[in-house]
N, C-alpha and C positions, 0 to 999 in steps of 0.2 A: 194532777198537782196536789201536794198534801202541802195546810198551811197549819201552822203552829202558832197559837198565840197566848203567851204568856205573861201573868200578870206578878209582879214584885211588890213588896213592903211589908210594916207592919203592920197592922190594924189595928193594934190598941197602942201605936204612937201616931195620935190623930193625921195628920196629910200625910205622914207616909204610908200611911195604907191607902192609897188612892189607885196604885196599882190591885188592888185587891179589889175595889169598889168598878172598877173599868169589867173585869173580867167577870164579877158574877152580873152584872148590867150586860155582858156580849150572851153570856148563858144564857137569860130571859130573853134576848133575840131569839140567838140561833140554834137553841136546843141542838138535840144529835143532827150530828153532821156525819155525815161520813169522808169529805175533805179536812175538815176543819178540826184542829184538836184546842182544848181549851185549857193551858195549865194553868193551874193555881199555883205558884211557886216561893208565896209566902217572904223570907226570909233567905231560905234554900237557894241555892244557887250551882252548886256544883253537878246536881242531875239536870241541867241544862246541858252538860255534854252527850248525855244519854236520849236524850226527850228533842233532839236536833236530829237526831238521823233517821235517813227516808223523808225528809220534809224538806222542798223546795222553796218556801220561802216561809220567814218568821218575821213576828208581830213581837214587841218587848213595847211595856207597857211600867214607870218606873217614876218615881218624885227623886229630883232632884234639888239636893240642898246648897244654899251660898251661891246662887247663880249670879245674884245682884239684879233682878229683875222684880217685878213687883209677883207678889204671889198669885198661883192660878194660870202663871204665863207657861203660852204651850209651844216645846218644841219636838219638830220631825225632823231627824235627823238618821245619813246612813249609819249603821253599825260603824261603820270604819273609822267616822269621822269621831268616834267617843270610845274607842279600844284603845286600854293599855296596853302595851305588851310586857307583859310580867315578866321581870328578870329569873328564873328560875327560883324565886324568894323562900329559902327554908321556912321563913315565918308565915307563910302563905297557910292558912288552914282548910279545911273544907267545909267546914260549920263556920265562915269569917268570909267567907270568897263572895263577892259582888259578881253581880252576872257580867261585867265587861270583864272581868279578869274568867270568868268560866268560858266567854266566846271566845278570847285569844288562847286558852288550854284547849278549847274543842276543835279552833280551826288546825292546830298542831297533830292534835288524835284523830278528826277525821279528815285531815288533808281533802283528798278528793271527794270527799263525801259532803264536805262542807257546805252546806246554802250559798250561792252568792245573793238574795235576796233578801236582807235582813234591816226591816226597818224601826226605828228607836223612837216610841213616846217618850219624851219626859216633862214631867211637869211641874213649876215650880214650887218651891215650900217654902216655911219657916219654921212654924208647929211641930215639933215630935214629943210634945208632951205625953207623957202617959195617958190618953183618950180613946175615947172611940168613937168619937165623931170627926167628920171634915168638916173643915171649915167651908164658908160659902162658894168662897173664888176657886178654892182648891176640889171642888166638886161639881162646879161649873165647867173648869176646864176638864175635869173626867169626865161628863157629859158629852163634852165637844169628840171628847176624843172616841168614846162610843160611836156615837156618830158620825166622824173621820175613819172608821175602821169599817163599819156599815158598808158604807157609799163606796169604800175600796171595794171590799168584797160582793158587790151586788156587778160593780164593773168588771171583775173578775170571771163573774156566772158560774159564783158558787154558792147564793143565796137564791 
């Protein structure tokens, strides 16, 4: 089994870099792996179609804004249940494309290659101020989810 875990945001727009602070925190775990691939995916979102195939389950890692929840709040949730499905949108860019509109472009381009195992950190925000810090709640919860992603993959016995 190959798993893919890919971290999203800015980092110098404070909590939305929290996906980026999850993912170099799983690196100081789990160094080389040879299941485990670790992207860093910044901002980037459309070489999610590329960095999905040969990988039987993925890990997305991601702040989400206007939830109406208090900040720091953590949710797991299946892919399915947070895909748009992008109308064939002209305005759609590829430097502009959020990773849920890249997984419904990738489940179309790799049909059967597709993952059915794709599971959704996101965690709450408020902050995208130009920063480079997390705030406290919003870095607490990327702790949790560290170690939510751990305890998966130790049950898996691929740690």
């Amino acid at each position: 089994m190959q798993i893919a875990i890919m971290g999203f945001g800015n980092p110098v727009r404070s909590d939305d870099g929290v996906g980026m602070y999850v993912i170099e925190k799983l690196k100081e775990h789990i160094g080389d792996n040879e299941v485990i691939n670790i992207f860093d995916m910044g901002t980037a979102a459309f070489e999610v179609l590329f960095g999905l195939k040969g990988h039987q389950k993925i890990i997305l890692v991601d702040a989400a804004l206007n939830t109406n929840e208090p900040v720091g709040t953590l949710f797991k949730v299946p892919a399915e249940e947070v895909l748009r499905a992008p109308q064939d949108d002209p305005l759609v860019f590829l430097h502009g494309m959020k990773w849920d509109q890249a997984l419904s472009y990738a489940k179309k381009i790799l049909q059967d290659e597709y993952p059915n195992d794709i599971q959704v950190y996101l965690i709450a925000i408020e902050n995208t101020k130009l920063e480079v810090e997390l705030s406290d709640a919003v870095k607490d919860a990327g702790d949790k989810v560290v170690e939510h992603i751990l305890d998966e993959l130790k049950v898996l016995e691929v740690l």
